[in-house]
PDB file of N, CA, C, O and CB in Angstrom:
ATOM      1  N   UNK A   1      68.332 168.616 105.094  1.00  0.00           N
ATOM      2  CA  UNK A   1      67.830 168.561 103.730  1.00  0.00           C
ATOM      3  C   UNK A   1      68.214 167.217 103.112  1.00  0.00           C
ATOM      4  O   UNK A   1      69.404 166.966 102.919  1.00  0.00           O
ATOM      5  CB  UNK A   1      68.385 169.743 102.884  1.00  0.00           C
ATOM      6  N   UNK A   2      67.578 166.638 102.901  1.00  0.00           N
ATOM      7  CA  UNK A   2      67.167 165.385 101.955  1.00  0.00           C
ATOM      8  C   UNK A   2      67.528 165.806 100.418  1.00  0.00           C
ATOM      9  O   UNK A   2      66.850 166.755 100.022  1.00  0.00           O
ATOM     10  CB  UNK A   2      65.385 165.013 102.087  1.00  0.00           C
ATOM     11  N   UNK A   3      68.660 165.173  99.280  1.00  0.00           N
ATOM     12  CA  UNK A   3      68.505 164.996  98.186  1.00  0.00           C
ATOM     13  C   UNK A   3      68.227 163.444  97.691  1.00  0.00           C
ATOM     14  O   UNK A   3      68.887 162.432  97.927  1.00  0.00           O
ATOM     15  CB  UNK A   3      69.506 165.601  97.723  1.00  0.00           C
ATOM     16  N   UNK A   4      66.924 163.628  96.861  1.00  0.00           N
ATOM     17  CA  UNK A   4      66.462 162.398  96.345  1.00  0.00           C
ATOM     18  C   UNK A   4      67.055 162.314  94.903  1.00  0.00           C
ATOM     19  O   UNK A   4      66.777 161.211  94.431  1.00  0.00           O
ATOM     20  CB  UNK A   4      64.870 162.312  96.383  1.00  0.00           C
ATOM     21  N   UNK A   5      67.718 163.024  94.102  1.00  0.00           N
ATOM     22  CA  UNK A   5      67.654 163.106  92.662  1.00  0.00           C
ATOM     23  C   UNK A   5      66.385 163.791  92.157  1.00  0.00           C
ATOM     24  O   UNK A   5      66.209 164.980  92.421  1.00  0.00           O
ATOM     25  CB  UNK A   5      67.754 161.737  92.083  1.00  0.00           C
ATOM     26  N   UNK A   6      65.312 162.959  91.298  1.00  0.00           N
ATOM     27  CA  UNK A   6      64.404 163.472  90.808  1.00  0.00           C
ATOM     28  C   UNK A   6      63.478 163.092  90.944  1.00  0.00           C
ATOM     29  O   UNK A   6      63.024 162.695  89.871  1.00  0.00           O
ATOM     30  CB  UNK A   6      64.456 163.633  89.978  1.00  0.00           C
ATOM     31  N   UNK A   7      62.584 162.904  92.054  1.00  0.00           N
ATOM     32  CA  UNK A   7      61.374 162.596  92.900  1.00  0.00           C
ATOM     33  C   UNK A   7      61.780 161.530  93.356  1.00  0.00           C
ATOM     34  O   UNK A   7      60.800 160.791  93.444  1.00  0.00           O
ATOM     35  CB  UNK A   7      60.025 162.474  92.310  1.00  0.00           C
ATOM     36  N   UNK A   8      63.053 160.813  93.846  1.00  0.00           N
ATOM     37  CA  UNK A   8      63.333 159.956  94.947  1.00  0.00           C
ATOM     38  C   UNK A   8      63.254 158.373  93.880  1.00  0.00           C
ATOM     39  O   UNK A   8      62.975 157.243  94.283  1.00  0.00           O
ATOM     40  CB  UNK A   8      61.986 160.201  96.446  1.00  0.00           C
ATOM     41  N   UNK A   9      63.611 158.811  92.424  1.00  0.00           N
ATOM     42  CA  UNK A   9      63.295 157.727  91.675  1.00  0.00           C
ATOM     43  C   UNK A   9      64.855 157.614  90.722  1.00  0.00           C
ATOM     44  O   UNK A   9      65.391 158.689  90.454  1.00  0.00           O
ATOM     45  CB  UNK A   9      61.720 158.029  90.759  1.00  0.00           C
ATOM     46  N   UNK A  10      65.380 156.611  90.349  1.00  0.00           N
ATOM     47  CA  UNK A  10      66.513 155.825  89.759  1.00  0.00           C
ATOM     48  C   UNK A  10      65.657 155.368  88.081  1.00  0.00           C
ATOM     49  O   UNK A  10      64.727 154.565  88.003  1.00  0.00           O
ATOM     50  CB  UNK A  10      67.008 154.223  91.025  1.00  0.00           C
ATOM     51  N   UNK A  11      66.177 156.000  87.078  1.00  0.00           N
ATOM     52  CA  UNK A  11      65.538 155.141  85.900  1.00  0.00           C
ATOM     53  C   UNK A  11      66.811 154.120  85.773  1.00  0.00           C
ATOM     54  O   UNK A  11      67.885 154.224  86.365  1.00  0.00           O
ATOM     55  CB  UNK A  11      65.125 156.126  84.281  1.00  0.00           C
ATOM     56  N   UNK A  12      66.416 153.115  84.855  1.00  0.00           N
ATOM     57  CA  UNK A  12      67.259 151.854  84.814  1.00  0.00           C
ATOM     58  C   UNK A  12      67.091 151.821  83.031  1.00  0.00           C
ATOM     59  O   UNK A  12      66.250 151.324  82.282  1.00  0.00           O
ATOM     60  CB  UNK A  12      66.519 150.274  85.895  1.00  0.00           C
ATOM     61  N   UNK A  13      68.219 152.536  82.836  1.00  0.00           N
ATOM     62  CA  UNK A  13      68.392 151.970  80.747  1.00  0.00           C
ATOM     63  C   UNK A  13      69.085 150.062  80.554  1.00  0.00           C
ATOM     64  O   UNK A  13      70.246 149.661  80.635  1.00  0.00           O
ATOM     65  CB  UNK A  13      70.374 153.504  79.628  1.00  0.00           C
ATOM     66  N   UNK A  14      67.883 149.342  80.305  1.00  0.00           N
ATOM     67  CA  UNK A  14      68.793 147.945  79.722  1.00  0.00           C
ATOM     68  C   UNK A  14      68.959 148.757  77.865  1.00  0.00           C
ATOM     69  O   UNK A  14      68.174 149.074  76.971  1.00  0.00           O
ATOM     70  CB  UNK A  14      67.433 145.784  79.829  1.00  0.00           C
ATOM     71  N   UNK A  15      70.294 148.787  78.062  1.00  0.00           N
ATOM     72  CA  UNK A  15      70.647 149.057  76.450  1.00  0.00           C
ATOM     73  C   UNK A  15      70.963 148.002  75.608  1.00  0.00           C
ATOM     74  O   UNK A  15      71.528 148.407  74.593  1.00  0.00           O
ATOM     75  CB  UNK A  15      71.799 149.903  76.256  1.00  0.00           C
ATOM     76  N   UNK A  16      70.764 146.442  75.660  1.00  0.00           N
ATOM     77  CA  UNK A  16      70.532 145.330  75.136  1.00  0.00           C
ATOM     78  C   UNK A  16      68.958 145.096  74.418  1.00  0.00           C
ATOM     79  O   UNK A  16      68.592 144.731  73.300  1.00  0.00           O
ATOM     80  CB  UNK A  16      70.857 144.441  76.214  1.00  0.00           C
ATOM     81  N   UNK A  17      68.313 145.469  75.559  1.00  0.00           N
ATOM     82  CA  UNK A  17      66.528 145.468  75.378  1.00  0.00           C
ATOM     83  C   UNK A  17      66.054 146.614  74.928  1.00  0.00           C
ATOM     84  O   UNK A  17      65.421 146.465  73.882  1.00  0.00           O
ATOM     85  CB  UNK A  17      65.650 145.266  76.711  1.00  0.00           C
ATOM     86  N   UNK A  18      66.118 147.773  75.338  1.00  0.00           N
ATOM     87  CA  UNK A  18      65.792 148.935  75.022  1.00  0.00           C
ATOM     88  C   UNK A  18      64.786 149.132  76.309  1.00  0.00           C
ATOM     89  O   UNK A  18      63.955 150.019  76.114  1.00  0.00           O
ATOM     90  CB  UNK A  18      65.244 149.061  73.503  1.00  0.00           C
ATOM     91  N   UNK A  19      64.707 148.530  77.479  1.00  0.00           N
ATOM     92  CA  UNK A  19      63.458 148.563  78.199  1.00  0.00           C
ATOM     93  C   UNK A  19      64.021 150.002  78.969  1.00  0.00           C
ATOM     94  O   UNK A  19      65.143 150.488  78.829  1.00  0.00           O
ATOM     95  CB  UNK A  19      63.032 147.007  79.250  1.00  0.00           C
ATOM     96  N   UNK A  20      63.166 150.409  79.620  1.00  0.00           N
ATOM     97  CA  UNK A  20      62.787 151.550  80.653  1.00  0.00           C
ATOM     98  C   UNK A  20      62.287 151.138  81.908  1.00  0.00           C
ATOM     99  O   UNK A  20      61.135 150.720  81.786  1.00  0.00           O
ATOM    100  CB  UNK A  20      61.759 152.446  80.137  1.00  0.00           C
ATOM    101  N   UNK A  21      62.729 151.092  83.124  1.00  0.00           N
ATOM    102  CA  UNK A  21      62.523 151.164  84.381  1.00  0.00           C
ATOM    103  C   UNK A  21      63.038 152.138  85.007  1.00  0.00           C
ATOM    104  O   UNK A  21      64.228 152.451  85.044  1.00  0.00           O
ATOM    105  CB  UNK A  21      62.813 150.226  84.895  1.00  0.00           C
ATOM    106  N   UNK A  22      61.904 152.776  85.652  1.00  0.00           N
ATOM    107  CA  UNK A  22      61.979 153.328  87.206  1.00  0.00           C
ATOM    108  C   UNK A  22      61.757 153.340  88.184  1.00  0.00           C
ATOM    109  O   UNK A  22      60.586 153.534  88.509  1.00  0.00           O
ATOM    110  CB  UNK A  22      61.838 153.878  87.487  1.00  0.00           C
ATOM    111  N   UNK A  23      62.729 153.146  89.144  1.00  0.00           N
ATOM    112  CA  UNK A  23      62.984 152.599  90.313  1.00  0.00           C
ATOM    113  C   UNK A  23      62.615 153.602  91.294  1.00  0.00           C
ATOM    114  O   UNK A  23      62.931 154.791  91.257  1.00  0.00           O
ATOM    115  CB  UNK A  23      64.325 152.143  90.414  1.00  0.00           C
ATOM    116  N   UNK A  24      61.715 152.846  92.431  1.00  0.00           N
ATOM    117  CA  UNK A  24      61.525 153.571  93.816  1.00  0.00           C
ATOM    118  C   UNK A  24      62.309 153.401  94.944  1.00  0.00           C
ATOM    119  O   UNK A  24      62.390 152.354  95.586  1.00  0.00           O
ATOM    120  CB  UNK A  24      60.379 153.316  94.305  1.00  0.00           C
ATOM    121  N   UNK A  25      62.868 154.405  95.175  1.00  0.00           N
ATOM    122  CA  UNK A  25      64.109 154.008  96.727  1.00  0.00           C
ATOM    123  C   UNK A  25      63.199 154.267  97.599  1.00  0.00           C
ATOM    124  O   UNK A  25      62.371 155.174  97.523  1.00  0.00           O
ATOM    125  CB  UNK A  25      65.741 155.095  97.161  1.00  0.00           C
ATOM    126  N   UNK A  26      63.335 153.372  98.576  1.00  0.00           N
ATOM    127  CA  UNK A  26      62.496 153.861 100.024  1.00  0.00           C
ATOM    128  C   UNK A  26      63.369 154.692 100.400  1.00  0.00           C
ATOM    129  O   UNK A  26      64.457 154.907  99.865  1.00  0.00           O
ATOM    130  CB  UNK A  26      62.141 152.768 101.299  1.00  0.00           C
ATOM    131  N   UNK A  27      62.780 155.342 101.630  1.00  0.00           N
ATOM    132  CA  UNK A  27      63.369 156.649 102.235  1.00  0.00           C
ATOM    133  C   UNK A  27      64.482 156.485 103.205  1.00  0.00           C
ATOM    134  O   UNK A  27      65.272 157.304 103.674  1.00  0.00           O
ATOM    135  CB  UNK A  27      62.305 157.420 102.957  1.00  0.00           C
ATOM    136  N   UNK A  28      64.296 154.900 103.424  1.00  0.00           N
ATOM    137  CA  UNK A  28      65.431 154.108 104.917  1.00  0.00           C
ATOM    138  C   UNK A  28      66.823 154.106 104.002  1.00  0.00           C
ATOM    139  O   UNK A  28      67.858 154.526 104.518  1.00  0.00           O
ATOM    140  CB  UNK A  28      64.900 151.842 105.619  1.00  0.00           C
ATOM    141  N   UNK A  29      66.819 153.638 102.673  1.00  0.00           N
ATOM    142  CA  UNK A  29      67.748 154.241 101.715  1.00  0.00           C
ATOM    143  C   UNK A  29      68.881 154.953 101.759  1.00  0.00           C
ATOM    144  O   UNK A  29      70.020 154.515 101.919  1.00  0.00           O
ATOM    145  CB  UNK A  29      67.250 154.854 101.159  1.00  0.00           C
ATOM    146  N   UNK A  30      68.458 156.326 101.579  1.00  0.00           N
ATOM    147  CA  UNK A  30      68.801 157.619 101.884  1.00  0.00           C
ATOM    148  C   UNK A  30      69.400 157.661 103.222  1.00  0.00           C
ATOM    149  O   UNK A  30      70.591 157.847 103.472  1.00  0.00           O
ATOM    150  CB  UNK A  30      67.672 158.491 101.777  1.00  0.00           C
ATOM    151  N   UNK A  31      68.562 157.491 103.954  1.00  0.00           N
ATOM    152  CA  UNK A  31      69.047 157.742 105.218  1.00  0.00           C
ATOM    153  C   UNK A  31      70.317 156.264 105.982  1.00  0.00           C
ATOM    154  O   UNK A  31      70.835 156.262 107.098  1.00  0.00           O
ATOM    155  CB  UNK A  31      67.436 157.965 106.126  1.00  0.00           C
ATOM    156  N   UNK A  32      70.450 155.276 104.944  1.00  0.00           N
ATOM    157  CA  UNK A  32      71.346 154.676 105.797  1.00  0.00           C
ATOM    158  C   UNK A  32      72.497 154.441 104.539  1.00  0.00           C
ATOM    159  O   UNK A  32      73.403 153.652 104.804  1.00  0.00           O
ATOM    160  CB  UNK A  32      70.676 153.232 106.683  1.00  0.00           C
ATOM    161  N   UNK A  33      72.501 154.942 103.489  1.00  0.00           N
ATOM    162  CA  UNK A  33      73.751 154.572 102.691  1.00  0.00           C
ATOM    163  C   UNK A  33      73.694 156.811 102.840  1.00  0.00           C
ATOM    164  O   UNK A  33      72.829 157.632 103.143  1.00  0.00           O
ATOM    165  CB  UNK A  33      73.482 153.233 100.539  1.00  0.00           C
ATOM    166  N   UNK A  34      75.306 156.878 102.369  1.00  0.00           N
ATOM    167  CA  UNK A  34      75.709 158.070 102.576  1.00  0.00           C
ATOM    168  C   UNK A  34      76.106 158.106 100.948  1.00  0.00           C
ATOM    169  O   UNK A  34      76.831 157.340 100.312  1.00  0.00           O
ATOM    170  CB  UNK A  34      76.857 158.297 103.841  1.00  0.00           C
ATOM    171  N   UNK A  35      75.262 159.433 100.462  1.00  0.00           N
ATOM    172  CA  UNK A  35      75.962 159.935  98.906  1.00  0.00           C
ATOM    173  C   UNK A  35      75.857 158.774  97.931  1.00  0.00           C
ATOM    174  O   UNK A  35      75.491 157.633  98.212  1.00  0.00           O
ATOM    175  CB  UNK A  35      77.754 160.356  98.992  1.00  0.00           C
ATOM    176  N   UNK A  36      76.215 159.212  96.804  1.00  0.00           N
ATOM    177  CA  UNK A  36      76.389 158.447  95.520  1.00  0.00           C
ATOM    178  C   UNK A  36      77.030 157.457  95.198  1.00  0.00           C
ATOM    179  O   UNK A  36      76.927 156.799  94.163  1.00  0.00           O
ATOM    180  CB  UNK A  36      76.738 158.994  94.779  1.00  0.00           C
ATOM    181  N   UNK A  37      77.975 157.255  96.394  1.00  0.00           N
ATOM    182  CA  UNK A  37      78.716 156.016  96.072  1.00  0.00           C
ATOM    183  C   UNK A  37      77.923 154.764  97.280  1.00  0.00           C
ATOM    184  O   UNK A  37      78.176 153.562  97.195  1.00  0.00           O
ATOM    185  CB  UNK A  37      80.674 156.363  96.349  1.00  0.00           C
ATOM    186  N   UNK A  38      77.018 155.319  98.287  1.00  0.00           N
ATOM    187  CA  UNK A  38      76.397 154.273  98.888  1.00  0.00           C
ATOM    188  C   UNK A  38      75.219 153.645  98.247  1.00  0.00           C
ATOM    189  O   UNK A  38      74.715 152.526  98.334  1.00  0.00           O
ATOM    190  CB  UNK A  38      76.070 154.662 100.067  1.00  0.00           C
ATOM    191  N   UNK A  39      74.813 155.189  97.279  1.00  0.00           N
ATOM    192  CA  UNK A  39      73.535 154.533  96.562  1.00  0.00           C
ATOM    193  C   UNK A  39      73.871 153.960  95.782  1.00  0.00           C
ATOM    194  O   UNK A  39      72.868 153.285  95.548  1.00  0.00           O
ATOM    195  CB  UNK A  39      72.569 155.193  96.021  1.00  0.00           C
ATOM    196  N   UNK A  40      74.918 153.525  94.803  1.00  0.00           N
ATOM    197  CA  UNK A  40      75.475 153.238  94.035  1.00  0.00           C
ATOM    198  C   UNK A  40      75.637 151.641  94.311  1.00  0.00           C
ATOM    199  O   UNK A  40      75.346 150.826  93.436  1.00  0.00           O
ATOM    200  CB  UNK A  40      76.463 154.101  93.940  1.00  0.00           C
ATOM    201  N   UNK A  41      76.133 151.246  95.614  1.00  0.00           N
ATOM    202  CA  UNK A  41      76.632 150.348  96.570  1.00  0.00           C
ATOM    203  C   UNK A  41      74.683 149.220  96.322  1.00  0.00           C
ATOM    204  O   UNK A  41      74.498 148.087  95.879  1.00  0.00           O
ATOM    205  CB  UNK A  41      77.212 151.460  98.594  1.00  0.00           C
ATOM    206  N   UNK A  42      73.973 149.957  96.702  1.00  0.00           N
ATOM    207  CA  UNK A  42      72.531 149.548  97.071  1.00  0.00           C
ATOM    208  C   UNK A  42      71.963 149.120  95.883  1.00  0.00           C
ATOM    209  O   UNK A  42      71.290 148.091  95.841  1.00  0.00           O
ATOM    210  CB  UNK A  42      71.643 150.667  97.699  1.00  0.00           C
ATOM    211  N   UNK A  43      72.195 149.892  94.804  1.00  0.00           N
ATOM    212  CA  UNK A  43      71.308 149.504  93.561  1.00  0.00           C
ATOM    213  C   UNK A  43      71.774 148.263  93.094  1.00  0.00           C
ATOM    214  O   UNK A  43      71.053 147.358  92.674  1.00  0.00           O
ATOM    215  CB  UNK A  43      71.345 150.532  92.360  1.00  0.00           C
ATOM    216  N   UNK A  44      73.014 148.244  93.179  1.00  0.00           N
ATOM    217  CA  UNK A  44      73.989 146.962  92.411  1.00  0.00           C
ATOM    218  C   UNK A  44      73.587 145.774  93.309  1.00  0.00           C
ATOM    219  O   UNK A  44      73.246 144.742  92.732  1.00  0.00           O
ATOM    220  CB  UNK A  44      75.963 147.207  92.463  1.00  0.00           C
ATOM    221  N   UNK A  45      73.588 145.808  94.934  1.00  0.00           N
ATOM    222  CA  UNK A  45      73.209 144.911  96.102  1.00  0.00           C
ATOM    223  C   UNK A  45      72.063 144.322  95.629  1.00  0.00           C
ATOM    224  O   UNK A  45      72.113 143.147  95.263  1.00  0.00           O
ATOM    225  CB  UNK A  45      72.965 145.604  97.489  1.00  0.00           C
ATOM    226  N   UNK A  46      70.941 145.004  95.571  1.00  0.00           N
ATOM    227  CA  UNK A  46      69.824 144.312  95.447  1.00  0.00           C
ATOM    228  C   UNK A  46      69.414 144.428  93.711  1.00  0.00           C
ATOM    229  O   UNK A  46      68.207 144.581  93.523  1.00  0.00           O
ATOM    230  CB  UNK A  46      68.704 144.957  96.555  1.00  0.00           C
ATOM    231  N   UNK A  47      70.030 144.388  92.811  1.00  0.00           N
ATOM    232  CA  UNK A  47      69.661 144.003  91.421  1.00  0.00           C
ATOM    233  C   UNK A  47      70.418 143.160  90.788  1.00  0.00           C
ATOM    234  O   UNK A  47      69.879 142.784  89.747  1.00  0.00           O
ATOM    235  CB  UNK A  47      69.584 144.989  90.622  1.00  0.00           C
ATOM    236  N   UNK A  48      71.946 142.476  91.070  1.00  0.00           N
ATOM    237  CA  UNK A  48      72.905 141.948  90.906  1.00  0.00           C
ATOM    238  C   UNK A  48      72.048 140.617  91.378  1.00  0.00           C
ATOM    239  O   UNK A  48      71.249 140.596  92.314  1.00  0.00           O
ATOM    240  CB  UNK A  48      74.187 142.549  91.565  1.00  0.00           C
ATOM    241  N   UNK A  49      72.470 139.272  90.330  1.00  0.00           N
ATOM    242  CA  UNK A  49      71.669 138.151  90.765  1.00  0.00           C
ATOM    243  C   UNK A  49      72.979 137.673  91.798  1.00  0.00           C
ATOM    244  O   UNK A  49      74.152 138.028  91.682  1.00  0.00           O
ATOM    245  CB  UNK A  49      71.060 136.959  89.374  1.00  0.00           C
ATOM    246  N   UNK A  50      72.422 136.801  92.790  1.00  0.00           N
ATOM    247  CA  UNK A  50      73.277 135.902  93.533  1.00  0.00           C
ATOM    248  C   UNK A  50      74.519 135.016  93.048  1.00  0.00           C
ATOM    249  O   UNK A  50      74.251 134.012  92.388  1.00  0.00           O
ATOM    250  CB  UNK A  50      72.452 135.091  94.009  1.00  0.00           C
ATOM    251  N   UNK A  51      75.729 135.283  93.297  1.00  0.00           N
ATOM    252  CA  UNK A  51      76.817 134.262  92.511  1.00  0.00           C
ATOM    253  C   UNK A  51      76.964 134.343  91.215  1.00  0.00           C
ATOM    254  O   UNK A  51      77.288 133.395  90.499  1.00  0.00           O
ATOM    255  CB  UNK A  51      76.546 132.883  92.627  1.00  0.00           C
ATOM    256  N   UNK A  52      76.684 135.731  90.755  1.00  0.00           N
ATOM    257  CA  UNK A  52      76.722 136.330  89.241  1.00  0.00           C
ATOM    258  C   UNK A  52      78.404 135.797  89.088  1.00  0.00           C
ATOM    259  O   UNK A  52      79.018 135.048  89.848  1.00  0.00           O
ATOM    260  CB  UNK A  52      76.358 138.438  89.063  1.00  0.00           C
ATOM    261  N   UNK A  53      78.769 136.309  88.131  1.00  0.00           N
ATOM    262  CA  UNK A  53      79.653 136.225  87.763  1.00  0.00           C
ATOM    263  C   UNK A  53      80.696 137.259  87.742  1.00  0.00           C
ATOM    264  O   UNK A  53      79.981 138.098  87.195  1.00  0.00           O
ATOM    265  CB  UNK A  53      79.368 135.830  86.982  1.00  0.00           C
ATOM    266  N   UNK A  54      81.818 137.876  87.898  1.00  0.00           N
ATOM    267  CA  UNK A  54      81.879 139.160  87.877  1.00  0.00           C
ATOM    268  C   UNK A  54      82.797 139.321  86.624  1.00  0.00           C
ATOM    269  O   UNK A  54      82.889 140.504  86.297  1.00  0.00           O
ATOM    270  CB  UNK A  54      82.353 139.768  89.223  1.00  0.00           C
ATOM    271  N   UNK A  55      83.404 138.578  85.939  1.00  0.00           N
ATOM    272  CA  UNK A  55      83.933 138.871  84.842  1.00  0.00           C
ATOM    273  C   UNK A  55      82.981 138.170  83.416  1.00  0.00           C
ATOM    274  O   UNK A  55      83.495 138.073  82.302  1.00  0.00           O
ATOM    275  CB  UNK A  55      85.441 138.369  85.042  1.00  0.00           C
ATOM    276  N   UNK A  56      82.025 137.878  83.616  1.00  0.00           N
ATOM    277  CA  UNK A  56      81.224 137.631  82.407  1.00  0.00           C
ATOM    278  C   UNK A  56      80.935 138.918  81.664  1.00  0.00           C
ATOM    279  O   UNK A  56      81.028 139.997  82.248  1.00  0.00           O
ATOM    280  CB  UNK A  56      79.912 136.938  82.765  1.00  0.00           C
ATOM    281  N   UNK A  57      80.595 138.835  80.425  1.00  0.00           N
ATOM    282  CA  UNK A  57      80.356 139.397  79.258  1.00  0.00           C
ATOM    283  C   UNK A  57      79.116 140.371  79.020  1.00  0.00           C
ATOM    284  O   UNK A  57      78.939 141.505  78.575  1.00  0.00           O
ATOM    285  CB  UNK A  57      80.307 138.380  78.453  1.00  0.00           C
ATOM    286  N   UNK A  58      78.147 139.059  79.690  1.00  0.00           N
ATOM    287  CA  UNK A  58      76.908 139.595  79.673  1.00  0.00           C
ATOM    288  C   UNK A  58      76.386 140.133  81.155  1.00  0.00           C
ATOM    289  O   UNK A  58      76.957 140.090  82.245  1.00  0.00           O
ATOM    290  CB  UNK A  58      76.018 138.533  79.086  1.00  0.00           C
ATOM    291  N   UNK A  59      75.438 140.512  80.883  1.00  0.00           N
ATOM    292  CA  UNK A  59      75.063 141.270  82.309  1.00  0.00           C
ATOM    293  C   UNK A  59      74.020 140.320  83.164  1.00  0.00           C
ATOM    294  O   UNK A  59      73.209 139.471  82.793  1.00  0.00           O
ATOM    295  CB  UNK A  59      74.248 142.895  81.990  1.00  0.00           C
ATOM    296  N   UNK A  60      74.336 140.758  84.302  1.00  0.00           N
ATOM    297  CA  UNK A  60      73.694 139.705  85.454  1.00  0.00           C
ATOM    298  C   UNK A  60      72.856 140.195  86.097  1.00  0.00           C
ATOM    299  O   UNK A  60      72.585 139.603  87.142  1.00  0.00           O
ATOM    300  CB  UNK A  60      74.507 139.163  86.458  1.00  0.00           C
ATOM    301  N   UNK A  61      72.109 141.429  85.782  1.00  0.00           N
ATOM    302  CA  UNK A  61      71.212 142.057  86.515  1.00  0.00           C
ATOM    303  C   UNK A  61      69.578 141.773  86.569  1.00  0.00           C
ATOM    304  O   UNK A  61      68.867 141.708  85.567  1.00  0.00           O
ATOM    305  CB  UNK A  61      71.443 143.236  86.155  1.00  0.00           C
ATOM    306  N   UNK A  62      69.248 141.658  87.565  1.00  0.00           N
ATOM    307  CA  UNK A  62      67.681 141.159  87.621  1.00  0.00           C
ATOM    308  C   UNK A  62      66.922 141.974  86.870  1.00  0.00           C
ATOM    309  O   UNK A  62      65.710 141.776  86.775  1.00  0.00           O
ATOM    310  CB  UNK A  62      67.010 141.146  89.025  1.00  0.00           C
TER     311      UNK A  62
END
């Protein structure tokens, strides 16, 4: 059994902007990060800009 959350989709609150995104995980996803802390691991991987900063203020997310 496969858990996706809620149709295999991540919403994204920017609470600076007020914007709304929802995110599609492919299914290779799931199957190669384990639980909430791998997906967790993945979202930050690929939305985190390159050589961000990690103690800045503001947020560095694509």
């Amino acid at each position: 059994m496969t858990i996706k959350g809620v149709n295999g989709v991540i919403g994204f609150v920017n609470l600076s902007t007020g914007e709304i995104r929802k995110i599609q995980v492919p299914d290779e996803v799931y199957r190669n990060f384990l639980g909430g802390y791998g997906l967790g691991v993945w979202f930050l991987y690929t939305h985190i800009k390159p050589k961000a900063d990690p103690l800045a203020l503001t947020t560095s997310l694509a």
